[in-house]
N, CA, C and O of each residue as an XYZ file, in Angstrom:
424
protein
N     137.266    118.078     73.730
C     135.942    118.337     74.203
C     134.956    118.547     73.060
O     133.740    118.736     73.042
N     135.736    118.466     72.268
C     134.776    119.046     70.755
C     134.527    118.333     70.103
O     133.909    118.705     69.106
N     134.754    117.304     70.208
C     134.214    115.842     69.737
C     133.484    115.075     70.510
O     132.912    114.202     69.857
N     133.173    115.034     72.148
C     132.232    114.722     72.303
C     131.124    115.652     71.964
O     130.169    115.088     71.431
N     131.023    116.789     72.119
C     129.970    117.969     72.377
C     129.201    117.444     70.716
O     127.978    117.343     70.622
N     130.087    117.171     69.583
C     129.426    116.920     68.313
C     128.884    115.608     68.421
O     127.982    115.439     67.600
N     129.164    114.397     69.304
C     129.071    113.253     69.058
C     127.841    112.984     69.858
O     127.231    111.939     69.633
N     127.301    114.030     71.004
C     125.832    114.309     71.957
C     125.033    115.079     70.883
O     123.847    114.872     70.627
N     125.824    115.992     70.287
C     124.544    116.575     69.166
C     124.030    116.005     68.238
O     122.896    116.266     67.836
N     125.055    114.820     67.575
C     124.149    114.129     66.276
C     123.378    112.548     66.987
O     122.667    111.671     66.497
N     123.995    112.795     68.422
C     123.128    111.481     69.111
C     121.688    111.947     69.288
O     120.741    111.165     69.211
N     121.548    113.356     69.547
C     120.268    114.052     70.172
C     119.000    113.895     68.294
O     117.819    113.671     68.029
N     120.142    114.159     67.626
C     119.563    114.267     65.930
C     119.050    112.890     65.622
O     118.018    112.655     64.992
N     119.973    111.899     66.189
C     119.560    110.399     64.871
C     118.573    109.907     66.100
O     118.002    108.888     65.712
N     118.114    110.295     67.596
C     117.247    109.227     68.426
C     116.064    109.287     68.138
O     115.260    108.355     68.166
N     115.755    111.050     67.659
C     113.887    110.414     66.771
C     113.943    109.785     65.698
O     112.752    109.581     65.463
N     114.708    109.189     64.615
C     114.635    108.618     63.475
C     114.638    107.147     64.088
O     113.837    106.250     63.825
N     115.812    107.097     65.041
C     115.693    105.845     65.586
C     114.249    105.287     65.847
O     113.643    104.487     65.134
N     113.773    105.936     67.145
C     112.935    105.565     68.023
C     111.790    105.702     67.190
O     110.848    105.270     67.852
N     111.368    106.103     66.016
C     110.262    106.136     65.099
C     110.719    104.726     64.325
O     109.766    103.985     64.567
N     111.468    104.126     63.694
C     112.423    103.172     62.870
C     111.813    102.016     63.857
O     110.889    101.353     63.386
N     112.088    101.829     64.690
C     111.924    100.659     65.974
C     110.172    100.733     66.705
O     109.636     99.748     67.215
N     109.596    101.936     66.609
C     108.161    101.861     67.010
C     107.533    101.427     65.451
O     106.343    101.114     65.467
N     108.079    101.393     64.403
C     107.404    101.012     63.170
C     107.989     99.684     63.192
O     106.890     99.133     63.252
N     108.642     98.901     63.192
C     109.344     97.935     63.724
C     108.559     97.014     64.582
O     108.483     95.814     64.317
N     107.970     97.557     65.615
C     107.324     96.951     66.771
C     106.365     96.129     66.116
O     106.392     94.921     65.881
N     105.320     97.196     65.807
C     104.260     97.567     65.239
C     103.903     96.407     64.243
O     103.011     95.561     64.314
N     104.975     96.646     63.188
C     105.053     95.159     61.861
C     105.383     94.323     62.275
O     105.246     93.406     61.466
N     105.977     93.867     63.550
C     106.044     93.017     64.131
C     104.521     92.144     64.336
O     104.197     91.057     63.856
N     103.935     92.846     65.018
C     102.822     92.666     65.929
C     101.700     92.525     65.016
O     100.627     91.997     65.309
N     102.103     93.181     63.550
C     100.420     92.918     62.931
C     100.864     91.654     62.185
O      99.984     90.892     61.783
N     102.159     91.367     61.965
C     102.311     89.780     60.939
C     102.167     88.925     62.088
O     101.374     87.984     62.104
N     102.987     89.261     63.138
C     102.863     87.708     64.557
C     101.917     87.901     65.418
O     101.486     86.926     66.034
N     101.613     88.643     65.552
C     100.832     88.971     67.116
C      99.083     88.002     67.133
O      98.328     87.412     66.360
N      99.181     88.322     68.324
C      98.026     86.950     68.576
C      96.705     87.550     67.392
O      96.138     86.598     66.856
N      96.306     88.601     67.052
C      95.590     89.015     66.246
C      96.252     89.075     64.622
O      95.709     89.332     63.548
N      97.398     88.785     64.906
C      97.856     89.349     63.174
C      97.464     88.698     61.767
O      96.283     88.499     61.484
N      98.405     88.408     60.987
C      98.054     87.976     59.820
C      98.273     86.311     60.308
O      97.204     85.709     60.207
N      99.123     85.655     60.685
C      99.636     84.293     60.472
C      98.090     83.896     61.343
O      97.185     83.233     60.836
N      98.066     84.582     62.989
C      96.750     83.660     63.025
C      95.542     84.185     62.574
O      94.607     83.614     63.136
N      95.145     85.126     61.711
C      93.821     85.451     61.129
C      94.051     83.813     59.662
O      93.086     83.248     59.148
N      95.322     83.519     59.407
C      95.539     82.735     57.742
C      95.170     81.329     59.091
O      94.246     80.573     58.788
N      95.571     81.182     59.855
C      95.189     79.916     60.587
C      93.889     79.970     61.352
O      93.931     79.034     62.151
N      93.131     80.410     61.438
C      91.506     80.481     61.982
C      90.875     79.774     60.708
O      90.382     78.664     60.507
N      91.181     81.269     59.687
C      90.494     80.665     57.993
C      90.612     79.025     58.121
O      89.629     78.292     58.231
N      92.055     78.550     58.087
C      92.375     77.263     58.043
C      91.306     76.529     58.314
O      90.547     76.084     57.452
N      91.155     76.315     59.891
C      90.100     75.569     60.827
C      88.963     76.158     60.647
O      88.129     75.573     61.338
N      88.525     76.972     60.104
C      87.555     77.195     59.662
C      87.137     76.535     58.766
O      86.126     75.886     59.032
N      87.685     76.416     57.415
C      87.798     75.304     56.150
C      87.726     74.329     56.758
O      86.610     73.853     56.547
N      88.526     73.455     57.709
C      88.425     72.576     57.667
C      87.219     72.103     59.163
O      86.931     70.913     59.285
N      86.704     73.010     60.044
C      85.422     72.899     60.814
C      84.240     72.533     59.464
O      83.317     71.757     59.714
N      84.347     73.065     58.262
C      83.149     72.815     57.149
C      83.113     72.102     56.716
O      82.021     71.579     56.497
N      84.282     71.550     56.270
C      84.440     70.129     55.688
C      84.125     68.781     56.582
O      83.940     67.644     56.148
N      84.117     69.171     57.775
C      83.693     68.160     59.159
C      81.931     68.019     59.065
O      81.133     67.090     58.939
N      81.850     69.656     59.217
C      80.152     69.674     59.103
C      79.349     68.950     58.035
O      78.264     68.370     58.030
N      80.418     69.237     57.009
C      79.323     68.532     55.937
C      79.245     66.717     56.105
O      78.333     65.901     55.974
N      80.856     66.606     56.495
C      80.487     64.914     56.409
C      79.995     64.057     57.333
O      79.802     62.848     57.200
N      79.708     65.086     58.746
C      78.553     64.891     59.692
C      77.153     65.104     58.854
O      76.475     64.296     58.220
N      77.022     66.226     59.050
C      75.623     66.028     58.016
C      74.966     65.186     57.311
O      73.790     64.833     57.221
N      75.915     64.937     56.840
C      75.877     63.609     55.497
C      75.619     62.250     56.079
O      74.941     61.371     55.547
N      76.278     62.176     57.304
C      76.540     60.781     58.009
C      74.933     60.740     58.604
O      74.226     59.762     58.361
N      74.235     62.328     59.708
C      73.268     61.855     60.321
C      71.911     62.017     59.094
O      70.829     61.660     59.560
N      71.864     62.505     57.623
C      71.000     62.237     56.910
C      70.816     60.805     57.033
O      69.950     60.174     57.639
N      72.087     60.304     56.139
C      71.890     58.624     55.795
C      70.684     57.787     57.475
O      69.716     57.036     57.363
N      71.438     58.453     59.048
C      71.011     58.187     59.495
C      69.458     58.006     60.011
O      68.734     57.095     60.413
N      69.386     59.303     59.778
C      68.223     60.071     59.839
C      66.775     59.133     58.833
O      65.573     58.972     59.047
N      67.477     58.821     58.015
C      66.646     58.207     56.395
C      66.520     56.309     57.761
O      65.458     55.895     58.226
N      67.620     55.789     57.953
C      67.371     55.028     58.502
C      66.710     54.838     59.701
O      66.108     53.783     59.901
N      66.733     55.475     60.295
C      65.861     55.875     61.551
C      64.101     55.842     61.134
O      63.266     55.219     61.790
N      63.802     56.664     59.900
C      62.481     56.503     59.606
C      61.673     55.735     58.892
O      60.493     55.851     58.561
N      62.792     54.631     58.636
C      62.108     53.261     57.700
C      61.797     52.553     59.164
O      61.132     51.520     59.090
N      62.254     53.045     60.671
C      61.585     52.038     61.837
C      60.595     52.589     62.327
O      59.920     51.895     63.088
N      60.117     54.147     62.048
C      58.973     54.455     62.484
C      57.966     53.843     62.638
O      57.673     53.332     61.557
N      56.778     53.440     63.896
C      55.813     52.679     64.032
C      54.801     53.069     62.932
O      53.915     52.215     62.902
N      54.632     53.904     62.145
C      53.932     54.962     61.566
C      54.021     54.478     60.172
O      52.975     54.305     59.546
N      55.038     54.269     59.687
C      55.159     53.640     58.314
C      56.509     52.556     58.462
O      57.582     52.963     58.019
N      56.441     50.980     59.174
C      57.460     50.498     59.446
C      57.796     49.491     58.021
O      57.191     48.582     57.452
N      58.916     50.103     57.843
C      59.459     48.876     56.710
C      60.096     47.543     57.157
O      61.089     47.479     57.881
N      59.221     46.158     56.499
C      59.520     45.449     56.587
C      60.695     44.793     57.041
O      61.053     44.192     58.054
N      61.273     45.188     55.703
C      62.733     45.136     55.354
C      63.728     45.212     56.515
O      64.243     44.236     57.060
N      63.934     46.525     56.828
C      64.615     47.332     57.873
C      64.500     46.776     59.412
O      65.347     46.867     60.301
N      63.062     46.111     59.467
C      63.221     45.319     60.591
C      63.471     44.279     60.960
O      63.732     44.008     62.132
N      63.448     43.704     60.281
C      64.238     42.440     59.936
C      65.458     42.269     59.994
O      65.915     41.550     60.882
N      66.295     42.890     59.055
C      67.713     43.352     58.873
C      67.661     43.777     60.273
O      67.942     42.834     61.013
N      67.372     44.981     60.965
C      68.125     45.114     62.419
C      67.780     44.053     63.571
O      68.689     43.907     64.387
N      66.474     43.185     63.807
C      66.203     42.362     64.635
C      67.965     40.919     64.681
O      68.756     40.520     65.536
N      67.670     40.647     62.962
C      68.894     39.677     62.741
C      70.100     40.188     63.320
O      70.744     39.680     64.238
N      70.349     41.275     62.675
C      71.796     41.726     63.239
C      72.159     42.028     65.146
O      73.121     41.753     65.864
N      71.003     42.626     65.352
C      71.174     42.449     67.153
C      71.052     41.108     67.708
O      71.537     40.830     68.805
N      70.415     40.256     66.981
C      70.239     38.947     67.910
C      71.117     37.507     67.740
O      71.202     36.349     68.150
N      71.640     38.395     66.908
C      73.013     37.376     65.446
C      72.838     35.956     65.038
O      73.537     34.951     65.165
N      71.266     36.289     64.320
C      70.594     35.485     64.155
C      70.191     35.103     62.721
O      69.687     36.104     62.211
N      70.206     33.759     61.598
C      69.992     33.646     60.626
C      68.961     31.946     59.821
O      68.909     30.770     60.181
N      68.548     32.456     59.059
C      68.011     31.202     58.908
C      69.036     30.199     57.714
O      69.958     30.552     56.978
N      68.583     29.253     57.867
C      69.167     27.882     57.900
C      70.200     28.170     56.105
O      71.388     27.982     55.844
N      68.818     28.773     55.072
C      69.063     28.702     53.810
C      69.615     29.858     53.494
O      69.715     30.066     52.285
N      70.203     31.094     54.578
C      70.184     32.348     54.473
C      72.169     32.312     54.251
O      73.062     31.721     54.858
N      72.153     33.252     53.099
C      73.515     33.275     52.872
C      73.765     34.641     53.776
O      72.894     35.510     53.742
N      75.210     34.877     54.758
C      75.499     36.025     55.449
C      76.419     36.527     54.923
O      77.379     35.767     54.795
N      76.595     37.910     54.398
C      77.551     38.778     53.997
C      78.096     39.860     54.880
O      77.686     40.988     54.604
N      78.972     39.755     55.930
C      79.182     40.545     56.699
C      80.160     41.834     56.262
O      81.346     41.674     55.973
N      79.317     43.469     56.254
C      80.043     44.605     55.527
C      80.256     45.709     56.723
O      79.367     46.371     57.258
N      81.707     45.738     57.014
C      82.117     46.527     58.134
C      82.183     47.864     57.809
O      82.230     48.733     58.679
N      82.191     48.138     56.443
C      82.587     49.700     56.521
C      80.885     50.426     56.612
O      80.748     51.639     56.449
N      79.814     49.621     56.853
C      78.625     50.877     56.836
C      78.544     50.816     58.223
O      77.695     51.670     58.475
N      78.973     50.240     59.474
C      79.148     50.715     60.793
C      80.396     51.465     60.936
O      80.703     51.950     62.025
């Protein structure tokens, strides 16, 4: 009987070390994985970096656009520019006109 009675007393001794051991446990669990923790705060950053790197080469894309858009303004219309887009929508060229067709600026 005297070996269980010791074997309930040092069970009663080691369950707060335990149960503190395993709530710290939880815990580091939850701040490296957990839907808030470290792995996805390092993966937001990620898409974040790479949402900027999108923005800029949008940006970039509707300047160029933007620049082209205002050489057709009725206001100051460039020659040039209208010409070049009339030909290209109507796929149209003259007789002495050499055609260089360049796919990567569409």
């Amino acid at each position: 009987m005297s070996i269980v009675l010791e074997i309930r007393r040092r069970a009663r001794l080691i369950i707060g070390p335990i149960l503190g051991i395993s709530l710290c446990a939880y815990f580091a669990y939850h701040l490296v994985q957990g839907d808030r923790g470290l792995t996805a705060w390092m993966r937001l950053n990620q898409e974040v970096r790479e949402a900027k790197t999108t923005l800029a080469a949008v940006e970039a894309e509707r300047s160029t656009l933007e620049r082209r858009v205002d050489l057709l303004r009725p206001d100051h219309l460039d020659r040039d520019m209208l010409d070049e887009r009339a030909r290209s929508q109507l796929n149209l060229a003259a007789p002495n006109d050499i055609v260089i067709f360049d796919t990567k600026s569409r």
